[in-house]
N, C-alpha and C positions, 0 to 999 in steps of 0.2 A: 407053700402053706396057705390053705385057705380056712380063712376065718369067719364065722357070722356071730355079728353083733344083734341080740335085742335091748330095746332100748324102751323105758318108762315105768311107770309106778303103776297108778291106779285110774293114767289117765295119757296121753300123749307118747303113743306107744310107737315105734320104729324097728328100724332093720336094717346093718350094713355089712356088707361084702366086702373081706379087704383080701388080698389078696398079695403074698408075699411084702404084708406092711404097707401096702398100694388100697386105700381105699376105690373098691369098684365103681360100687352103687351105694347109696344112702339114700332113705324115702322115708316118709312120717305117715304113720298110718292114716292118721286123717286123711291127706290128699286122695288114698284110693277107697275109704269108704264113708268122705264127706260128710264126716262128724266132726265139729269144732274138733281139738282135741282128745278125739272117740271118748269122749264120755258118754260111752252106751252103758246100759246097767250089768252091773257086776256079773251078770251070769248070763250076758249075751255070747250068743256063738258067733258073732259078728268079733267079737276080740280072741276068742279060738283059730280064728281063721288064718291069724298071722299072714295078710295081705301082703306086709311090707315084705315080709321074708321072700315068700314065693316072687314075690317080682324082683328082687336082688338075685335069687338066685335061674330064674328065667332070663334076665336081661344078660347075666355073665354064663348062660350055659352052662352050670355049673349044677350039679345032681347034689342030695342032702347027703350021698355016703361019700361022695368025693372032700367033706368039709371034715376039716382036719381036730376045730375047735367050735363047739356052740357057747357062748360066753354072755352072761344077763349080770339084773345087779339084784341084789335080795330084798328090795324093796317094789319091783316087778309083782303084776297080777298075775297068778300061776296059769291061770287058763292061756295068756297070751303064750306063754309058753309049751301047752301040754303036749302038742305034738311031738317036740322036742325033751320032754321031761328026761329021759334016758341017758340023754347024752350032754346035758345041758350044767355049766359049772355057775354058779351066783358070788359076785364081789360086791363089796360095801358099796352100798348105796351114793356115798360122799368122797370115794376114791373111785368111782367111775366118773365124776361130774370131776372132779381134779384133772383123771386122765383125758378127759377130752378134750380141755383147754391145754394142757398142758405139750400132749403130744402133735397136737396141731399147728400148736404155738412156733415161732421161726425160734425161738431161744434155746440156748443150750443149757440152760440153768435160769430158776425164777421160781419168787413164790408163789405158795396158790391158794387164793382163797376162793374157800364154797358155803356159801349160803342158799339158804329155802327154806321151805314151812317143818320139812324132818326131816331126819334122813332113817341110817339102820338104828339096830339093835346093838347090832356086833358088838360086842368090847364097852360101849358104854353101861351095859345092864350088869355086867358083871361088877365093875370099880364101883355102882349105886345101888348094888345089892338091889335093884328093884327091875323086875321082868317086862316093866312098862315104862318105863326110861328109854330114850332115844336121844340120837346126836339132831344139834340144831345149827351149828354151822361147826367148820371143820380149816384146819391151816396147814399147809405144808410146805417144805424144802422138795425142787425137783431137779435132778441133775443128770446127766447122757439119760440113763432107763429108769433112773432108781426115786421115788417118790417116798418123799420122810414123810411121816407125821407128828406134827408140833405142838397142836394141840384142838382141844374141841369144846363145844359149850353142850352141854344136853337138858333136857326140859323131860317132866313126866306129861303122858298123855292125858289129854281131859275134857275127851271126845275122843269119836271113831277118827278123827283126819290132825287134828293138832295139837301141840305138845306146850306147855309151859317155856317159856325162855327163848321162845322161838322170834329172829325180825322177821322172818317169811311171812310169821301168822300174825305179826304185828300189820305188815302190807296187805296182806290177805284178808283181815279182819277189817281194815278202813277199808277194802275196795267192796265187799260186801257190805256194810254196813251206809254205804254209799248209792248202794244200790247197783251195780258194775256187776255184769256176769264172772260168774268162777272164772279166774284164772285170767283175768282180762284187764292186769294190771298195769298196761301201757295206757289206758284210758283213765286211770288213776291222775297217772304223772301227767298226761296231758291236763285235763281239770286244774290241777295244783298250778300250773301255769296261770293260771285265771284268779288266782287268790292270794290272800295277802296273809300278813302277820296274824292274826285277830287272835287267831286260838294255838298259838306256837307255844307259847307259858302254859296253858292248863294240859297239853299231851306231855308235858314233862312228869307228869303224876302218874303216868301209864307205864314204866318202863324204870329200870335202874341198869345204869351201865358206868363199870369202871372202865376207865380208861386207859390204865398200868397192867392190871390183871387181863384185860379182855373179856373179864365174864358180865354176858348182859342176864338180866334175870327179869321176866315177866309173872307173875303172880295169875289162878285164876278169877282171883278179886280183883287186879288190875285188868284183865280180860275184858270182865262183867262192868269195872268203871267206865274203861274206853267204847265199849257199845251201848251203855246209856247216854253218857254227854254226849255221843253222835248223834242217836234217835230224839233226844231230847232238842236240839239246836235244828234240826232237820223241822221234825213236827211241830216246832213255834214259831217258824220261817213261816212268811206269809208269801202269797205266790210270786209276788215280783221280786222276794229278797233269796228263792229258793235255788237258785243258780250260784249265784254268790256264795251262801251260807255254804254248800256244795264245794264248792274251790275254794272256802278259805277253811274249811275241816282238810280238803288233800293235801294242801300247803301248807297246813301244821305237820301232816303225817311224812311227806316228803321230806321237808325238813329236818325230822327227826332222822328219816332214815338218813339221810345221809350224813346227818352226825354223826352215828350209829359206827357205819360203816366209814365213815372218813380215818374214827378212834382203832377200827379195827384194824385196817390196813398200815395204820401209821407202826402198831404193836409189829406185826408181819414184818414188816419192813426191819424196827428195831432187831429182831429176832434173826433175820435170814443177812441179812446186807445186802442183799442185793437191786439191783436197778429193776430189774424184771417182774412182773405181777401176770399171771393167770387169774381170772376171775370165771367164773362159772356156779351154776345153778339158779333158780327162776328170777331171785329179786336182780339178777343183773340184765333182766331183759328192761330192766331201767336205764333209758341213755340218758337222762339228767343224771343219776346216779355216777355212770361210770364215768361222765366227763370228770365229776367232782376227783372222783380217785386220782384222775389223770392230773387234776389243776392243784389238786390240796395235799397232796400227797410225796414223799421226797422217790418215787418209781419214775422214771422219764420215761420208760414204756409201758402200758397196757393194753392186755389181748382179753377182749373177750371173745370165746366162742359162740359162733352163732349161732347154735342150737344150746344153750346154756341153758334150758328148760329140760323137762325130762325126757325129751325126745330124744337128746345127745346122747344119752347115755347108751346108744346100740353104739356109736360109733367108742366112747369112750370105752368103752366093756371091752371092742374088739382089737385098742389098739392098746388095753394094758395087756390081756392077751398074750398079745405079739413082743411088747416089747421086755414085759414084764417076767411073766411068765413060762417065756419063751427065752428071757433072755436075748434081746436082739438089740443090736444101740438105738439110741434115735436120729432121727436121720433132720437134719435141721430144713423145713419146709420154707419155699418161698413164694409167695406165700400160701397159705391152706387155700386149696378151689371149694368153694361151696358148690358148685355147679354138681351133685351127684347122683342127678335122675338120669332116665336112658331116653336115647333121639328118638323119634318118632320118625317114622319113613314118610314119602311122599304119599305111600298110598294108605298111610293111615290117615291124612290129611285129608287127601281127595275123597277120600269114604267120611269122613265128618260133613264135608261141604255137601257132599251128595245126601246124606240121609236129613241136612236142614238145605235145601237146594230149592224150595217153594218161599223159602222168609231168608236167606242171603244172597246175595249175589260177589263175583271175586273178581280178580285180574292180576295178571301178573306183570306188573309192573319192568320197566327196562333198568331204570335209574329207582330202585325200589327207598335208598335212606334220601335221595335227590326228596322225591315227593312226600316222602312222610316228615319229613325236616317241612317243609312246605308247609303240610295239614296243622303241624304243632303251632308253627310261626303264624298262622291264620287265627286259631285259636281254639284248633279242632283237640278234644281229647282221642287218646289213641291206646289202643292194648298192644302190650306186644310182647309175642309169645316165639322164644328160639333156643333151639338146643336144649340142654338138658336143666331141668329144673334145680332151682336153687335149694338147700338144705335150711332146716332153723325157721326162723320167729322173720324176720325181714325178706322182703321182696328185694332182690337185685338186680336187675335189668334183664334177666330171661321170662320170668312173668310178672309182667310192672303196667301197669297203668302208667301214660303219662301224658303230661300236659303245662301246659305255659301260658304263666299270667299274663306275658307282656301286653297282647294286643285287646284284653277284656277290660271292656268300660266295667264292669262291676268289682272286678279285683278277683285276685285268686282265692283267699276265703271265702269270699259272699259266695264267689262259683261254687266252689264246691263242696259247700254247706246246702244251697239251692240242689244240687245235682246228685249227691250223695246223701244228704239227711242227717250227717252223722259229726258234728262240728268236732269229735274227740276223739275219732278215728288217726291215727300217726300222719304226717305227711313228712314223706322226706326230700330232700335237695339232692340227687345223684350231679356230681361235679366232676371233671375232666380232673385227674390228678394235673400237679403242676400248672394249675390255671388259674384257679382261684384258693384266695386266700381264706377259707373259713373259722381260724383264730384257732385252729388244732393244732395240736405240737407233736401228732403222730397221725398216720394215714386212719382214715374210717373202711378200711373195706368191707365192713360184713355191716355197714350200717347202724352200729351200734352204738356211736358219737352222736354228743350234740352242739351244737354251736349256738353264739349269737351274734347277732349283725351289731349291736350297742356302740361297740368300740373298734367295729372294722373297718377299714374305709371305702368298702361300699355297703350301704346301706339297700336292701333287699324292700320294694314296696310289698304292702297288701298281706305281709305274715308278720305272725308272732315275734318276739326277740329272742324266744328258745327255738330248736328245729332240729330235726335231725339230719346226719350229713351221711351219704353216701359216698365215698372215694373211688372213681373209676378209673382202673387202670387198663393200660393197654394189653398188659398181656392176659390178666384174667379175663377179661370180658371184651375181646377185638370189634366184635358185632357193634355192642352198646357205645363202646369208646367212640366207634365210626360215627353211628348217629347222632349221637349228642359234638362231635366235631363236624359235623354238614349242619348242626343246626345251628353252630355258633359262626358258621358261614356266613348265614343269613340274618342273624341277630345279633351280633358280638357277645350273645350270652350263652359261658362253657356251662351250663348247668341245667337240669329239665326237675322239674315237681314228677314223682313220683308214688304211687301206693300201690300194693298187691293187687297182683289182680284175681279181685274176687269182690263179690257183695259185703256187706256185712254177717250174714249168717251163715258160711261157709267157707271151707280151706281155700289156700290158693291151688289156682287151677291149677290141675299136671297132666292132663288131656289136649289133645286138638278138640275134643266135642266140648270139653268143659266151658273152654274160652269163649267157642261160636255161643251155648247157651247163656252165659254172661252176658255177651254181645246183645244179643235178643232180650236180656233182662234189665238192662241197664242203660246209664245217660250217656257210655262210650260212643264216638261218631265212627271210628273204624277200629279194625280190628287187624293184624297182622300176624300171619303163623310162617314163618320160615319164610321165601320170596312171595307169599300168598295176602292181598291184600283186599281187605272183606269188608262189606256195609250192608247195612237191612234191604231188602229185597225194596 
């Protein structure tokens, strides 16, 4: 049985290929038409074109009449689909972001909560008699195939894009109001890092949320209050206080949210009994967030999926699909591979370096993680690009920047604030599982955990007390595992600093050419694609 998943709203669109419950391929449109989260305009033929599909179904050989199911979610832009209009079935918006935590998930039974800025219509417009009413977050029981639902908050719309009652647009609204591009709410939580209590009492007037019932309720005159106290405390900041003033507004909002959602999950819990929590949909691309679930919470395990954005939702579409719809059990995952892009050959490789072959020059190394363990430990940064790309919101060691503070007189921040520009771009910590202790009480693999050094006992120089952690294990990622153990050869430290590789204004790379132009655009000192090891001409 083959299955295609499309996946997104109105903005972060995708495509996955599963193939008898076997996901093939998964790829985010962005990476092949290098638009943040293809927000191209509404009536570009650039989101017609459904890139991600054609390349899931080019890399698996597979033709569009050989596909057994086309499967979206109803909160999808129709053009992304048009091609497909025919054949093409749409599920609830908030039960595709369920199933794709859920099914990926190693558990055999667990809750599942989804939150974001909205979801459908489905079912909520009917019980509020109102045709503009929509779900704002949503809770469920999930056990072998079968996915309950337990209950939901809904909000009426009031604007083209956000709904009343909504936390998404609660997050959404501080990160705009901040000044933080659409949808670029990791830069949020980084900021709140920097800030302190100041204004944590007056965001309580924004918001009302029980804690028994579950239902949070946002007002559009609570809306219109929380974007004037922002603008108003903003615009009477004078320049040296305008940083601050900045991180102590995200640090109220943080705050809240994870009130918010600590009350939530605790209801969930009460409700289901179980140990187990799926999380999924945008605000969980918050790792301060989901640690709290992890720390405050009576669930001993948490899974977020790493595409919990609405990119996920091609894979989630395709695997209730499958197992739903189809009736098929589930099959318990160990754990989910993110790795779901296609290899690139040698001679795609070789055809990159030759068409930049005047501005790089290569070699191919004997002892290839020998020397780049080397470059790191010296205090070279380095790209590095292998196998197939990673799926979701985090970089994980197939296209990762990486680099090592140990041997920088300046420190690792200063570096790469100097180098980068971007002091609130994520940096995360990829760690050798079983090496170090990062004060987690379950693995981080899709890098969605955060730690802190405060109370561990080793103290990490030159970063923050928050971070995010990366889990590397052997058998997902052998390549990366290798490296990062040749480099703690040479330093006795199992751990490398890592960030997507890509600039600030674009996807991460999924190209061999992507990477080399990076290379050429940036403060990287080499660059690595497969045994090929690269530096400016």
């Amino acid at each position: 049985m083959n299955i295609l998943g499309l996946g997104g709203s109105g903005h972060s669109f995708s495509a996955c290929l599963l193939n008898n419950g076997e996901i093939e391929y998964a790829i985010e449109e962005e990476r092949l038409n290098r638009v943040n989260y293809s927000l191209l305009p509404d009536e570009s033929i650039h989101i017609a074109r459904s890139r991600a599909a054609s390349y899931c179904l080019k890399s698996s050989k597979v033709s569009v009449n050989e596909i057994d199911l086309i499967i979206g979610n109803d909160l999808m832009n129709e053009l992304y689909y048009s091609k497909f209009r025919e054949k093409i079935i749409l599920i609830n918006h908030h039960l595709s972001h369920a199933s794709s935590s859920y099914f990926t998930s190693e558990f055999d039974e667990a809750a599942i909560l989804v939150i974001d800025s909205r979801g459908s219509n489905n079912g909520v417009a009917r019980r509020s008699q109102s045709k503009d009413s929509v779900e704002t977050f949503s809770y469920y029981y999930g056990k072998n195939n079968k996915i309950r639902e337990l209950g939901k908050n809904s909000g009426e719309m009031v604007d083209k894009y956000y709904p009343t009652n909504s936390i998404g647009e609660f997050y959404d609204t501080l990160t705009r109001e901040l000044n933080i591009d659409f949808l670029n709410i990791r830069k949020t939580m980084e900021l709140s890092s920097y800030g302190s209590n100041e204004y944590v009492q007056a965001f309580e007037g924004f918001y009302d949320f029980n804690e028994k019932t579950g239902i949070f309720k946002r007002t559009n005159s609570q809306i219109i209050k929380m974007k004037n106290f922002i603008r108003k405390k903003i615009n009477e900041a004078n320049i040296d206080r305008i940083f601050q003033e900045r991180a102590d507004i995200a640090f109220a909002g943080q705050y809240h949210l994870e009130k918010i959602v600590i009350g939530l999950a605790n209801l969930v819990y009460k409700k289901t009994r179980s140990t187990n929590i799926c999380l999924s949909g945008g605000i969980f691309l918050n790792n301060f967030l989901n640690s709290k679930v992890l720390e405050r919470t009576p669930f001993k395990k948490v899974y977020i999926f790493p595409g919990a954005g609405d990119s996920g939702l091609s894979i989630g579409s395709a695997l209730y699909g499958f197992h739903v719809l189809n009736n098929r059990p589930k099959v318990t995952r160990r754990p989910f591979s993110p790795y779901l892009g296609r290899e690139y050959e040698e001679k795609e490789i070789l055809n990159a370096l030759t068409e930049k072959s005047n501005l790089v020059s290569y070699s191919v190394p004997l002892n290839l993680y020998e020397e780049v363990a080397n470059l790191l430990a010296s205090g070279k940064i380095v790209g590095w690009f292998q196998g197939r790309s990673e799926f979701g919101s985090t970089a994980l060691g197939n296209r990762s920047i990486l680099m090592s503070h140990h041997f920088s007189n300046l420190g690792f921040k200063h570096e790469i604030k100097a180098k980068e520009n971007n002091p609130l771009k994520p940096d995360t910590i990829s760690a050798l599982q079983n090496h170090l202790n990062f004060e987690l009480d379950c693995p981080s693999y899709y890098g969605m955990l955060s730690s802190s050094t405060e109370n561990g006992e080793e103290r990490i120089p030159a970063i923050p007390c928050k971070y995010h952690i990366h889990t590397v294990n052997k058998s997902m990622n052998y390549k990366f595992f290798k490296l990062i153990s040749k480099f703690q050869e040479k330093t006795n430290i199992p751990y490398l600093f890592t960030r997507a590789l890509c600039n600030n204004n674009e996807p991460l790379a999924e190209s061999p050419i992507d990477a080399i132009k990076l290379l050429l655009n940036s403060k990287m000192d080499y660059l690595v694609i497969e045994d090929y090891l690269i530096e400016r001409a």
